[in-house]
N, C-alpha and C positions, 0 to 999 in steps of 0.2 A: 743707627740704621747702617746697613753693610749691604753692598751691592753684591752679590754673588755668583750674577753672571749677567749677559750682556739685559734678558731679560727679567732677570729677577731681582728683588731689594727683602731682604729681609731684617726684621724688627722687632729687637728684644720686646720679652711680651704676647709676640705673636700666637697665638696656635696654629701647630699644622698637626695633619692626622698621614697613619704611613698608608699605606696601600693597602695591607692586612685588613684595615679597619673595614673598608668595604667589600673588597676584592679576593680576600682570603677562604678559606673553605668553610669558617663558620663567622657569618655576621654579626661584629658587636660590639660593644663602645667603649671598648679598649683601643690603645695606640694613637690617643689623642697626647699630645706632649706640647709645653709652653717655652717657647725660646728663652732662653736665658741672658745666649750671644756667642759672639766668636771668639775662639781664642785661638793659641800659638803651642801648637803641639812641642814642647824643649826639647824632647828625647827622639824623636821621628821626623821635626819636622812637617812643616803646614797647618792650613788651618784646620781645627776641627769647630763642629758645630756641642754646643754645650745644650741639651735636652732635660725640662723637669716631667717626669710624667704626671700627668694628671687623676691615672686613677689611682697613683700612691703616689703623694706629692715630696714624701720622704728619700724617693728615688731619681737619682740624677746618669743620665748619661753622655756622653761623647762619640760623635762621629765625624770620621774624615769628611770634610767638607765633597772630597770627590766621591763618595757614597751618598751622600746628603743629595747628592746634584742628578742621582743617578735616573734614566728613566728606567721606568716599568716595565721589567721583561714580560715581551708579550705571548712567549711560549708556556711561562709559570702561569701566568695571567690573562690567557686570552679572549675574555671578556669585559676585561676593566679596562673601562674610560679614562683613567686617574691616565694622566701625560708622565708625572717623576713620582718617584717611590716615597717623596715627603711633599705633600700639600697646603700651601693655606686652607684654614678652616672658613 
C-alpha cells in the first residue's frame, strides 16, 4: 500500500480506469488497467506508477506518478465527473 497523496492510498492489485474510458469521444471498456505498484524511475528520477492492462494483460506500462495524480482537464473534458485522469474502479 503506497499513499500517493494527502488523499489517496493506493494498492497493488487495485483497478483504476483512465478518464478516456468514460469521458472520451467514444464509450468503451477499454483503459481499465490493474496496479502492479510503484517504483523508482533510475534514469529520470521519481516515482512512476507501474500499469498491466487489462484488455491485453501482456501489456505493461509506466507513468510519472505526477501524471497519475493529475486532474481531469476540464476544457478536453467538460462533461466528465471523473475528479483525476486515473480512478479507482
Amino acid at each position: 500500500m503506497e499513499r500517493i497523496d494527502k488523499d489517496r492510498v493506493l494498492t497493488a492489485g487495485a483497478v483504476v480506469k483512465h478518464v478516456e474510458r468514460e469521458c472520451g469521444n467514444i464509450i468503451t471498456e477499454s483503459f481499465l488497467y490493474k496496479v502492479i505498484g510503484v517504483a523508482f524511475d533510475t534514469k529520470h528520477g521519481g516515482k512512476v506508477i507501474v500499469l498491466q492492462s487489462l484488455e491485453n494483460t501482456d501489456v505493461f506500462f509506466t507513468l510519472p506518478l505526477t501524471d497519475f495524480l493529475k486532474e481531469v482537464d476540464k476544457e478536453t473534458y467538460p462533461n466528465c465527473k471523473q475528479k483525476y485522469e486515473y480512478e479507482l474502479v
